[in-house]
N, CA, C and O of each residue as an XYZ file, in Angstrom:
432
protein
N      33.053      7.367     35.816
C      34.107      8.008     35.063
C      34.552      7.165     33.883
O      34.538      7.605     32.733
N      35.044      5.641     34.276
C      35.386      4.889     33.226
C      34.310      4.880     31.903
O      34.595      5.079     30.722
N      33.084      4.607     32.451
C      31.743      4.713     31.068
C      31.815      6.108     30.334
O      31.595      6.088     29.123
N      32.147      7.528     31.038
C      32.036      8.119     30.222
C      33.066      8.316     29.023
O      32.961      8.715     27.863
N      34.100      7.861     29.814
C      35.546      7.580     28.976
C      34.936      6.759     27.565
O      34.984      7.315     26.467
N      34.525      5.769     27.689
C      34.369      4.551     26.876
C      33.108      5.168     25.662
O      32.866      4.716     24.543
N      32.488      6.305     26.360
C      31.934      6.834     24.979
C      31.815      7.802     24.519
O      30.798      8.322     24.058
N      33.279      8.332     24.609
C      33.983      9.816     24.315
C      35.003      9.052     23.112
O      35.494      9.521     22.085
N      35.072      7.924     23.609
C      36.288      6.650     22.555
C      35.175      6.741     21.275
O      35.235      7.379     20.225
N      34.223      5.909     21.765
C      33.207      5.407     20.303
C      32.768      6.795     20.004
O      31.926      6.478     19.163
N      32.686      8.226     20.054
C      32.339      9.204     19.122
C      33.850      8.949     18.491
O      33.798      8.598     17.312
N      34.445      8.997     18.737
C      35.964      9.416     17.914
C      35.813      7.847     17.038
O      36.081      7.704     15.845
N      35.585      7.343     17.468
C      36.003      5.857     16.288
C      34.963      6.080     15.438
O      35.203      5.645     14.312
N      33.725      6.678     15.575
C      32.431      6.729     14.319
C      32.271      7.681     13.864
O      31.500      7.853     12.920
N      33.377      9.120     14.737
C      32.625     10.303     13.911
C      32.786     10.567     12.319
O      33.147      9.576     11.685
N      32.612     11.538     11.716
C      32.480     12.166     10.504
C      33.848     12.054      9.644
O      34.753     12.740     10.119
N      34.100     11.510      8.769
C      35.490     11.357      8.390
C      35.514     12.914      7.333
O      34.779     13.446      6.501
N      36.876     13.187      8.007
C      37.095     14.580      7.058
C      38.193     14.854      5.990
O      38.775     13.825      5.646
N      38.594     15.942      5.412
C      39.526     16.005      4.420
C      40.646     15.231      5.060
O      40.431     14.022      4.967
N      41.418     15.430      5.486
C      42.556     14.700      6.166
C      42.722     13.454      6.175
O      43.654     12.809      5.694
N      41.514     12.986      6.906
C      41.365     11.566      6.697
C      40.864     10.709      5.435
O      40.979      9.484      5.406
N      40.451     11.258      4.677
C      40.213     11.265      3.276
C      41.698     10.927      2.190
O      42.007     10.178      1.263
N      42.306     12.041      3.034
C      43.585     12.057      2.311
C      44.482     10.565      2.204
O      44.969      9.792      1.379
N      44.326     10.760      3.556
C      44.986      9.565      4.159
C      45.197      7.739      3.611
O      45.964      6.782      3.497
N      43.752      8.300      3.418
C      42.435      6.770      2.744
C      43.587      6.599      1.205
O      44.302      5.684      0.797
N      43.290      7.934      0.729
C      43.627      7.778     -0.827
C      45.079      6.856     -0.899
O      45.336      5.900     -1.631
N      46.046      7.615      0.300
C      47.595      7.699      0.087
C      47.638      6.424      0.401
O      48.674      5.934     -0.047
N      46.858      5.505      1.081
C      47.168      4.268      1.315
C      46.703      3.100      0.036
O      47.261      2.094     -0.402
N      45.507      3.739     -0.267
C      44.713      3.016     -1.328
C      46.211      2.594     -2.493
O      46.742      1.535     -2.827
N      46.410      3.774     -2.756
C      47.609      4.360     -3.536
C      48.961      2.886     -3.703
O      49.380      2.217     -4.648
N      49.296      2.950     -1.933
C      50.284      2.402     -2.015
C      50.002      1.212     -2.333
O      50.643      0.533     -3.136
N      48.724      0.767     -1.544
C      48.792     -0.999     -1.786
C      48.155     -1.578     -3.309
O      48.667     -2.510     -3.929
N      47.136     -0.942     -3.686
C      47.238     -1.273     -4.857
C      47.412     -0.606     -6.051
O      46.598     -0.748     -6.963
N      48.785      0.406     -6.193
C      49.294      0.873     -6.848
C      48.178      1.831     -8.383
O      47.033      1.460     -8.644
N      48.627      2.584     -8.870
C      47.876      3.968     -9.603
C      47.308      3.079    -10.565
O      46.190      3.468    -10.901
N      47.740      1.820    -11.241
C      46.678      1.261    -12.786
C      45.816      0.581    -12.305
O      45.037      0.077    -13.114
N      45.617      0.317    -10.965
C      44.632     -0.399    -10.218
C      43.618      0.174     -9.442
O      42.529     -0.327     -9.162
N      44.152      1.478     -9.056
C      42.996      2.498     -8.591
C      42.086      2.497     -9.105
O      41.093      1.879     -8.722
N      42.143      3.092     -9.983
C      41.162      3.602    -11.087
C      39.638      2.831    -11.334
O      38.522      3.351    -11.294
N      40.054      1.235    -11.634
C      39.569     -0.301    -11.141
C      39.019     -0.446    -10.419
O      37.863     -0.724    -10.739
N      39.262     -0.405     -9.177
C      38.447     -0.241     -7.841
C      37.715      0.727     -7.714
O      36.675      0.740     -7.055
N      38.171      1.612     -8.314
C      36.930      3.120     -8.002
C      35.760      2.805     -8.975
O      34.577      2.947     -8.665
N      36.066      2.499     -9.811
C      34.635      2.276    -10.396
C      33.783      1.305    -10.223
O      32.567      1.474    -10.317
N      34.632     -0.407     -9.810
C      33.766     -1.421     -9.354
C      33.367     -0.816     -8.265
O      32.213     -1.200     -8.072
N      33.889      0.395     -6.915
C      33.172      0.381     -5.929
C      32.093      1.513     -6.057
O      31.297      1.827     -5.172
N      32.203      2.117     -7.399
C      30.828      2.832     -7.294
C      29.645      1.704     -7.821
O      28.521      1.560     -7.342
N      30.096      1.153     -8.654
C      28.740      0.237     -9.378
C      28.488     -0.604     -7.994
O      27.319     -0.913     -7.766
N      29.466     -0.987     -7.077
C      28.510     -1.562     -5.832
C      27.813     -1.173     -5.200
O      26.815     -1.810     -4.866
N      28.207      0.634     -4.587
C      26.928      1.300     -4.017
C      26.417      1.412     -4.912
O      25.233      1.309     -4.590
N      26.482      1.601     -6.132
C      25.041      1.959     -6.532
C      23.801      1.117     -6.738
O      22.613      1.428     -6.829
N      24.492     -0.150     -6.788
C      23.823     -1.413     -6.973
C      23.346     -1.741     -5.450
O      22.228     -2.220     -5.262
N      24.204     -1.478     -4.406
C      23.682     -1.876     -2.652
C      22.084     -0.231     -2.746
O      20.886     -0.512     -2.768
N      22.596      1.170     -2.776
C      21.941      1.573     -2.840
C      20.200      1.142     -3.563
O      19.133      1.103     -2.950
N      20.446      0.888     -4.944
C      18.913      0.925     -5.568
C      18.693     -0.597     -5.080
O      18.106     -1.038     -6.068
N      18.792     -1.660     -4.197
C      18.530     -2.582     -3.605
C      17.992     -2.240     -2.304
O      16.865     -2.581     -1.945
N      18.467     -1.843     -1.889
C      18.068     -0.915     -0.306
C      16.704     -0.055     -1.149
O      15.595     -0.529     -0.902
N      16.729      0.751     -1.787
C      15.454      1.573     -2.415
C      14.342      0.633     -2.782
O      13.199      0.768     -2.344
N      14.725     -0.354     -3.627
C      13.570     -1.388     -3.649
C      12.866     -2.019     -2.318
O      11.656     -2.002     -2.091
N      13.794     -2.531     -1.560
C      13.704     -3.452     -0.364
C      12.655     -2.270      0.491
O      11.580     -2.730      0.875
N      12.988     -0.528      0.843
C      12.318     -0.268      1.645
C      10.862      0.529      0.719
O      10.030      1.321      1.160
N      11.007     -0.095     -0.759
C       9.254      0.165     -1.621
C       8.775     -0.770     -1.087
O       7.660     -0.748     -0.566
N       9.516     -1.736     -1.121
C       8.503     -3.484     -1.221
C       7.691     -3.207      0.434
O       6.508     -3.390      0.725
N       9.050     -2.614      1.483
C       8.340     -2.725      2.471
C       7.040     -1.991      2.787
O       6.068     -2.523      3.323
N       7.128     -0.531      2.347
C       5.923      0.489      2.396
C       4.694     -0.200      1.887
O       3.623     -0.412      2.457
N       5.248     -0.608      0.240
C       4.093     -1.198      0.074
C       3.055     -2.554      0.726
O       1.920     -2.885      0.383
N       3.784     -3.019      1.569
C       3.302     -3.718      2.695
C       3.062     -3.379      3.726
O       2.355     -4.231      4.262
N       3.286     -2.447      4.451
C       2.525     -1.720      5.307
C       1.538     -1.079      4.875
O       0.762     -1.049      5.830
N       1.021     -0.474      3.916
C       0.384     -0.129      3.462
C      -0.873     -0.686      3.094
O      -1.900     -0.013      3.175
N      -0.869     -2.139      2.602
C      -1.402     -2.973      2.774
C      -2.192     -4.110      3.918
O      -3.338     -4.544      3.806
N      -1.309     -4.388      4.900
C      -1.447     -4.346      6.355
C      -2.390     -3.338      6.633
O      -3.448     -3.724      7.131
N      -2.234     -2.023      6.405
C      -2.624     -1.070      7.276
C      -4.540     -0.936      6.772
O      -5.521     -0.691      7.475
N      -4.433     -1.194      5.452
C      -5.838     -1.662      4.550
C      -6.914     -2.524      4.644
O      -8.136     -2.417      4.543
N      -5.930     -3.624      4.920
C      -6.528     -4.875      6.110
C      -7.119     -4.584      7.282
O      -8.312     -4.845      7.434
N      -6.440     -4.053      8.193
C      -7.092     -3.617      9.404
C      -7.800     -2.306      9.535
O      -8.318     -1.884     10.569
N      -7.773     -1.843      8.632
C      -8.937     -1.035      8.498
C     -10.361     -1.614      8.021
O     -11.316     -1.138      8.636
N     -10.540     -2.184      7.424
C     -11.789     -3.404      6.638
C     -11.739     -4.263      7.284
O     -12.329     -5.151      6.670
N     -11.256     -4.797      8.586
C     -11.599     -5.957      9.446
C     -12.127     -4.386     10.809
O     -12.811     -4.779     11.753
N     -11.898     -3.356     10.797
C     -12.692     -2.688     11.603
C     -13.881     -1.762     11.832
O     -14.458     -1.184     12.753
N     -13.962     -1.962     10.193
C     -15.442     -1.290      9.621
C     -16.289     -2.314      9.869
O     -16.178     -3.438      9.379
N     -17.279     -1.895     10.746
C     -18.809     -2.598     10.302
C     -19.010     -3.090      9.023
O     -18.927     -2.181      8.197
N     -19.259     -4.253      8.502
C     -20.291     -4.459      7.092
C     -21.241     -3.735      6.699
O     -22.270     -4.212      7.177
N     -21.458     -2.876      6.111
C     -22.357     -2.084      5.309
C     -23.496     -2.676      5.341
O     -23.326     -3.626      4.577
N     -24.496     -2.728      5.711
C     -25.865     -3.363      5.272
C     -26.680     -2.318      4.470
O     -26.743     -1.118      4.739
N     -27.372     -3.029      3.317
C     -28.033     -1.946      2.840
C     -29.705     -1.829      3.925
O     -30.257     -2.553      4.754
N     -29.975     -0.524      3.305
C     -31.378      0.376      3.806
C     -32.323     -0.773      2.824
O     -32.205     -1.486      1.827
N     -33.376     -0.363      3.939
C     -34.687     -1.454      3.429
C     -35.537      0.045      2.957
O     -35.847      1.076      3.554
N     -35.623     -0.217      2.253
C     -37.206      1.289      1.943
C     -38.198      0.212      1.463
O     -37.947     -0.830      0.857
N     -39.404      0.713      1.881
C     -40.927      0.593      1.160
C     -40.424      0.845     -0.224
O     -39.497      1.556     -0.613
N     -41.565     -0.184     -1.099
C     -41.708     -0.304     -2.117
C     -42.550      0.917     -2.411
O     -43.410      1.121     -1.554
N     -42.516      1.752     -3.382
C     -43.294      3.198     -3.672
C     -44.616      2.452     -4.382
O     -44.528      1.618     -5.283
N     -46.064      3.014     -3.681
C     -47.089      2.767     -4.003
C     -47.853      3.366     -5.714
O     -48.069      4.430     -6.294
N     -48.041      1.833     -5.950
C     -48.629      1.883     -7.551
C     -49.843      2.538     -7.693
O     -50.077      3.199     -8.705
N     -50.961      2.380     -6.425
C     -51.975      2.982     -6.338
C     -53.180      1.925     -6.781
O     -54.362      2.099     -7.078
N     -52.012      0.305     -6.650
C     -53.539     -0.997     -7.045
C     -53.168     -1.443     -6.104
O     -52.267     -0.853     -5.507
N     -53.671     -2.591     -5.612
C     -54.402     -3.427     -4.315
C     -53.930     -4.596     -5.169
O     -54.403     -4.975     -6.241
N     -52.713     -5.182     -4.355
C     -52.232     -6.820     -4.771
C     -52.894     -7.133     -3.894
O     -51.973     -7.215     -3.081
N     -54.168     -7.518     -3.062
C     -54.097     -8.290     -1.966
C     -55.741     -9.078     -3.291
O     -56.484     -8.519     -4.098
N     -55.578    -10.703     -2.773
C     -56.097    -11.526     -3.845
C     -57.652    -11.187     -3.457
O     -58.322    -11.736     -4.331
N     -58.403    -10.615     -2.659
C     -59.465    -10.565     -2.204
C     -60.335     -9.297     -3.049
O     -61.517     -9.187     -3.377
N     -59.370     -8.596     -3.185
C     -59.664     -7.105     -3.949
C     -59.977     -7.423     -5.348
O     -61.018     -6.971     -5.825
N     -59.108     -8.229     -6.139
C     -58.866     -8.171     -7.360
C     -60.045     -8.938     -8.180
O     -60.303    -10.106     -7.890
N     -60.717     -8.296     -9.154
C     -61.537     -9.214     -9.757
C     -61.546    -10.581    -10.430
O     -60.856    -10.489    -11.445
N     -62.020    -11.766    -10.295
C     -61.705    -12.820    -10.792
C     -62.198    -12.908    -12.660
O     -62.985    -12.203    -13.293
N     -61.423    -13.966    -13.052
C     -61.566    -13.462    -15.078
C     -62.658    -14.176    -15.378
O     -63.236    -13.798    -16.397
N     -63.176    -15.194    -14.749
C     -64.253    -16.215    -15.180
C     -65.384    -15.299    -15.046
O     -66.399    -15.543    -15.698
N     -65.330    -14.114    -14.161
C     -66.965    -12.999    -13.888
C     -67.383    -13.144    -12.666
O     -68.146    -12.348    -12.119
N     -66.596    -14.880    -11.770
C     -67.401    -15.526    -10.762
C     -67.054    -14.364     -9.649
O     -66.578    -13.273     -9.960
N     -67.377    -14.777     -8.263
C     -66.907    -13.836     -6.985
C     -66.206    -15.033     -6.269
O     -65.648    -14.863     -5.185
């Protein structure tokens, strides 16, 4: 009973924050650091996500592109080496063998 209690608590402490609580956020923002300072913070805290965001976007390219790589590797450490095909040399229709061939002096 107590465990299920304890995570009926943590949905409510993580769920979905909504208008209300939104509201809430602002009216406090509001009080403590007053309306010429808002403004200030709202924009340094967008240039931070946006700056945490396209850091996070890089960080999980860099990673793909390393798995990806990894994954390239062990594919070419599990291919056989290619050996090439031996074929016959295609016949000229003369006799290299030294016994055949006439000698230049006339002798045998």
């Amino acid at each position: 009973m107590l465990t299920e209690f304890q995570g009926y608590t943590s949905n409510i402490m993580f769920g979905s924050v909504g208008t209300p609580e939104l509201i809430i956020i602002f009216v406090i923002a509001l009080i403590v650091f007053g309306p010429r300072k808002l403004p200030e913070l709202g924009k340094s805290l967008g240039k931070s996500l946006a700056e945490f965001k396209r850091a996070s976007n890089e960080l999980k390219n860099t990673l793909d592109e390393e798995i990806r790589n990894e994954e390239k590797k062990q594919q070419e450490k599990q291919e056989p080496p290619k050996v090439a095909d031996f074929h016959e040399p295609a016949s000229t229709g003369t006799d290299h063998s030294i016994g055949n061939v006439p000698r230049q002096n006339g002798s045998n």
